[in-house]
N, C-alpha and C positions, 0 to 999 in steps of 0.2 A: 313530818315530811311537808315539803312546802310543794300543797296540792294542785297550786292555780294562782292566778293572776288576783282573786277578790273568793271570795264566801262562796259566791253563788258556782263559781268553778269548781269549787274544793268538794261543794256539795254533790258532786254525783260520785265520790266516793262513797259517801254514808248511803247513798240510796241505793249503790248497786253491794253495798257489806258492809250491813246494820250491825252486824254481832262484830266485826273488825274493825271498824274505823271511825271513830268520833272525833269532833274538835278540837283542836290542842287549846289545854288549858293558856290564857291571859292572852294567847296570841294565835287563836282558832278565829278569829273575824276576821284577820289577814291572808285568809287561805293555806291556815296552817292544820295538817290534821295528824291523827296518833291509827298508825297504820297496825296492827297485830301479826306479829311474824307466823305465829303458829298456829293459825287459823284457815277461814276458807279463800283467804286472798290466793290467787297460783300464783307461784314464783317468779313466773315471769313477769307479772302484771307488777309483783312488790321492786325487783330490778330496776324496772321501767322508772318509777315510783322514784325511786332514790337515784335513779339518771337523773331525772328531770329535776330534784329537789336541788341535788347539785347545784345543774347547769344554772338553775334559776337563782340561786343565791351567788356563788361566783361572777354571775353577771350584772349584779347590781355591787360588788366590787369596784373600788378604781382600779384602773389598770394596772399603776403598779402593786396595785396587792393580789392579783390574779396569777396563780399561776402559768407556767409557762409549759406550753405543750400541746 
C-alpha cells in the first residue's frame, strides 16, 4: 500500500504495527509498505489504507488514464 507522501510518512505505520507492516521490498523508500490483513491492524484502519493507496496512485495518473467517476 502506498502509505505516504515519502518514508518518513509511511513510517508511522510500522511504529504504530511492528508485527504488521514492514517496507515493501525495492520500493519501500517511496513510501510504499506491506500492510498484513490478518493481523492487529482494525479493519477500518486497513480500508482507510487501501482508500488512500488508491486515491494516491490514480492521482499521479494522466487524466486520461483516470477513471471516471
Amino acid at each position: 500500500m502506498k502509505c505516504g507522501p515519502s518514508r518518513e510518512v509511511a513510517d508511522e505505520w510500522l511504529h504504530r504495527f511492528p508485527a504488521d507492516a514492514r517496507p515493501s521490498p525495492y520500493i519501500g523508500r517511496s513510501g510504499w509498505n506491506t500492510l498484513r490483513l490478518s493481523g492487529g491492524i482494525p479493519d477500518d484502519e486497513l480500508i482507510e489504507a487501501v482508500d488512500g493507496s488508491y486515491d494516491a496512485v490514480v492521482a499521479k495518473l494522466p487524466k486520461r488514464e483516470r477513471p471516471s467517476g
